[in-house]
C-alpha positions as CSV (number, residue, x, y, z in Angstrom):
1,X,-5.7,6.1,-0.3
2,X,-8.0,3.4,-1.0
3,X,-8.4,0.5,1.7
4,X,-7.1,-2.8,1.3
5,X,-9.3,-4.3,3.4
6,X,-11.6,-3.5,6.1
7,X,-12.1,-5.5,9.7
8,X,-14.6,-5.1,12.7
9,X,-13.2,-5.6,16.3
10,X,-15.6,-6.3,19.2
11,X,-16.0,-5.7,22.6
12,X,-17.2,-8.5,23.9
13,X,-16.3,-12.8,22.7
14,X,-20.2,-12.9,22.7
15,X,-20.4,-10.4,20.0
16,X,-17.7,-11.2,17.9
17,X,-18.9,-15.1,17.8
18,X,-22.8,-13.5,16.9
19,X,-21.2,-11.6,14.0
20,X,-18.6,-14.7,12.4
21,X,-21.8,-16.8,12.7
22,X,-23.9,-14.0,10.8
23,X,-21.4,-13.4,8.5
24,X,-21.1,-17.0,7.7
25,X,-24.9,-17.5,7.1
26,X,-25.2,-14.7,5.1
27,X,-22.6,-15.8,2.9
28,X,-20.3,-12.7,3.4
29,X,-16.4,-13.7,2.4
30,X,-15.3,-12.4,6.3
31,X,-12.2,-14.5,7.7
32,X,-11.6,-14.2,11.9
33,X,-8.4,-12.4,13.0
34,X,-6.6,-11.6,15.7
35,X,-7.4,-7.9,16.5
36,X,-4.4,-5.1,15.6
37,X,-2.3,-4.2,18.9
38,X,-2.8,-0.5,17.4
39,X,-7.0,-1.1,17.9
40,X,-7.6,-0.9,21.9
41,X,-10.5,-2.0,23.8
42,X,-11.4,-4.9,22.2
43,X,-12.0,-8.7,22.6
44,X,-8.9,-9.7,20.9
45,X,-10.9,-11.0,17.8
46,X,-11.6,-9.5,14.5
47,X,-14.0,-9.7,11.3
48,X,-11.9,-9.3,8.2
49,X,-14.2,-8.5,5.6
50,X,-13.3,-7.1,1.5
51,X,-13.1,-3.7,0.9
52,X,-16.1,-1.6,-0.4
53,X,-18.9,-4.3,1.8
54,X,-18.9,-1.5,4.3
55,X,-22.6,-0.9,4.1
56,X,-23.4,-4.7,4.0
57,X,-21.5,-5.1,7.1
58,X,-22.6,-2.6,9.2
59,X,-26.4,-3.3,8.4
60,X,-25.7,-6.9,9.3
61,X,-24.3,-5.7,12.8
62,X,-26.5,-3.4,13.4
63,X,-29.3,-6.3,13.5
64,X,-27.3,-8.6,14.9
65,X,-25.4,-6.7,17.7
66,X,-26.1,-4.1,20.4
67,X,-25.0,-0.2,19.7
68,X,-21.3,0.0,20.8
69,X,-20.4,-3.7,20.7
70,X,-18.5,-3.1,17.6
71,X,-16.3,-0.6,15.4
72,X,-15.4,-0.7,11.6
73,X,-12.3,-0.1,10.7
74,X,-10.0,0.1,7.3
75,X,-6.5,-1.1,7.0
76,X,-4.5,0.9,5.1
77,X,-0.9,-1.0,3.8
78,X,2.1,1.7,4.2
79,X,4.7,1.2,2.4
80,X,6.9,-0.4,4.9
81,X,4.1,-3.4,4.4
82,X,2.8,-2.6,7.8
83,X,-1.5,-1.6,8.1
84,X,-2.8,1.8,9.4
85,X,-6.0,1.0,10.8
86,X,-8.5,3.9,10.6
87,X,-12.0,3.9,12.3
88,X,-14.8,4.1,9.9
């Protein structure tokens, strides 16, 4: 199944502004979200990004942020219109 779209949660407020900021200076098309209830241990904010910018993403993090500050996930839409949210 391919992704509809993909999304970062954060640990930490500090690392989820670092990484909208980033995002928007490095002209990624990323839109803020509340985090899934269904992803735990989080900050409560999310990084909506397109499918298939994985890799762009995750380099961009990985300069920006600390190891384990963030996770990648993809949302699958089932087809009661609800997301399954897979860790990438």
């Amino acid at each position: 199944m391919e992704a509809d779209f993909q999304l970062a949660a954060f640990a930490t407020n500090t690392a989820a502004v670092t990484a909208i900021q980033a995002a928007k200076l490095a002209e990624i098309p990323a839109a803020v979200m509340p985090t899934p209830r269904s992803i735990t241990a989080s900050c409560g904010l999310s990084l909506r990004f397109p499918k298939g910018m994985t890799e762009v993403i995750r380099s961009l993090l990985n300069e920006k942020l600390e190891p384990g500050l963030y996770k990648l996930y993809r949302a699958d839409q089932l087809e009661n219109g609800r997301f399954d949210y897979m860790l990438i």
